[in-house]
N, C-alpha and C positions, 0 to 999 in steps of 0.2 A: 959607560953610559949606553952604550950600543948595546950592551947585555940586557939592562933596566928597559928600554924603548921595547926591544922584544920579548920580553917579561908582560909589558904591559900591554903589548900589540895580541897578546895571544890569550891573558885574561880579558881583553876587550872582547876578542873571537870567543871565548868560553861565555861570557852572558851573554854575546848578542845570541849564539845557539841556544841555549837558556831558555830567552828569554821568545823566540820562536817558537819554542818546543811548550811552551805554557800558552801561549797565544793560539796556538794550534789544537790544544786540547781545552782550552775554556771553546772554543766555535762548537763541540760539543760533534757527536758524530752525523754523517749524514743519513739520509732515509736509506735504505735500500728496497729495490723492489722483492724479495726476498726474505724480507725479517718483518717482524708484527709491528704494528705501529698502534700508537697512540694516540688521543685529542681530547686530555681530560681537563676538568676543573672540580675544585673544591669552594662551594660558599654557602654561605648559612641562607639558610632559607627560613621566610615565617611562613603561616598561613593563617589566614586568606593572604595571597598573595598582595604587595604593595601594586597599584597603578599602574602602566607605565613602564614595569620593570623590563629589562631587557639586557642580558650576561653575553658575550660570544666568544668564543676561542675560535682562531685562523691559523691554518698552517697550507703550505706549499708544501707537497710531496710528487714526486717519481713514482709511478707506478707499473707494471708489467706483469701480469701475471691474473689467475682466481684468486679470489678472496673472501671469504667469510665476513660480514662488516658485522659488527656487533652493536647497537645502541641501547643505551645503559643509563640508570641511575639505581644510586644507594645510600640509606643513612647511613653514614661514616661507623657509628659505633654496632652497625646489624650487615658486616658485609656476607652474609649470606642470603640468595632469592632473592635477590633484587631483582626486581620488574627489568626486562628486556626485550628486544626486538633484534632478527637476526635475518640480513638476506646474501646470497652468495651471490656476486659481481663477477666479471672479466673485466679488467681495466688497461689499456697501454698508456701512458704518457705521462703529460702535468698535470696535478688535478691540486683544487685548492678545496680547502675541507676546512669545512664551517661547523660548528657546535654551539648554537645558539638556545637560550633559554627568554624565554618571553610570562609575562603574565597574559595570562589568558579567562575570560569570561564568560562561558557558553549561558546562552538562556537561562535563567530560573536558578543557577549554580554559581556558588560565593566563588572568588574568584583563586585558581591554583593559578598553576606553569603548564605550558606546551614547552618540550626541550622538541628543538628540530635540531637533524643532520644530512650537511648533502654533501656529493661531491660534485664539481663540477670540472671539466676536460676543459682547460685554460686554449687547447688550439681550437675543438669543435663548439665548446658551450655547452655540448650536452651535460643533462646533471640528473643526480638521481637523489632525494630526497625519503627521509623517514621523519616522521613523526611520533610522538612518545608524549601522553598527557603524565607529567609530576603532579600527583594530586596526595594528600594527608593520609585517605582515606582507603586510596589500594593499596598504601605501603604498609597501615596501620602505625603510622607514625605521625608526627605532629612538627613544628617547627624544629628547628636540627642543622647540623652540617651535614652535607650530602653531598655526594659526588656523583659527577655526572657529565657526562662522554662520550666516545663511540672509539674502538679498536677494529683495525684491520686485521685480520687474521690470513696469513699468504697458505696456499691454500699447492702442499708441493703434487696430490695427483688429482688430475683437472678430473 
């Protein structure tokens, strides 16, 4: 009986490590200030854009280092020359990072998307923002899936 208790005491120890070792990799890895990071989304877009509209991706990252920021859209099935906008940052700290997508109406002009990106320094406030109009017309494309986002690119000689 004593054999069986620790038979079963030690398959118990084999899934609970198991079972932390899966729990640990579904949390999925953390940011490093070092590696390139991401802030994308994929969703169909019409045009003239709907009302009102309004998409946003939020992330919490670590930052340390220059970086390249890249902000970005593309029809899904033309990922070549997608329209971009690129500026090079110094960043230390927390920073939350917004990718939001908006309908937008300028004067006289049916209505597309402004996609903005910022970051902003969760201890000082400071934040730094890009702007990018998604319109049919500069992409030469029409309603569609599209992706669209911003990457940080760590940037190793300053």
């Amino acid at each position: 009986m004593t054999q069986r208790r620790s038979m079963r005491s030690l398959a118990a120890a084999a899934l609970a490590g198991a079972a932390l070792a899966l729990a640990l990799s579904a949390a999925g890895p953390v940011a490093s200030a070092s590696a390139d990071n991401w802030n994308i989304r994929t969703d169909w877009l019409r045009f003239p854009a709907p009302v009102n509209y309004t998409n946003c991706k939020i992330r919490y990252i670590k930052l340390n280092g220059r970086y390249d920021w890249i902000v970005y859209y593309q029809w899904t099935t033309d990922p070549y020359g997608h329209p971009s906008k690129t500026r090079t940052l110094q960043l230390h700290g927390r920073y939350r990072w917004l990718d939001c997508l908006h309908s937008y109406a300028p004067p006289g002009i049916i209505m597309y998307y402004m996609h903005r990106s910022w970051l902003r320094n969760e201890r000082t406030g400071g934040e730094v923002l890009v702007k990018q109009e998604v319109d049919e017309l500069g992409y030469g494309h029409g309603s569609g899936r599209y992706e669209w986002g911003s990457r940080l690119v760590h940037r190793s000689n300053p």
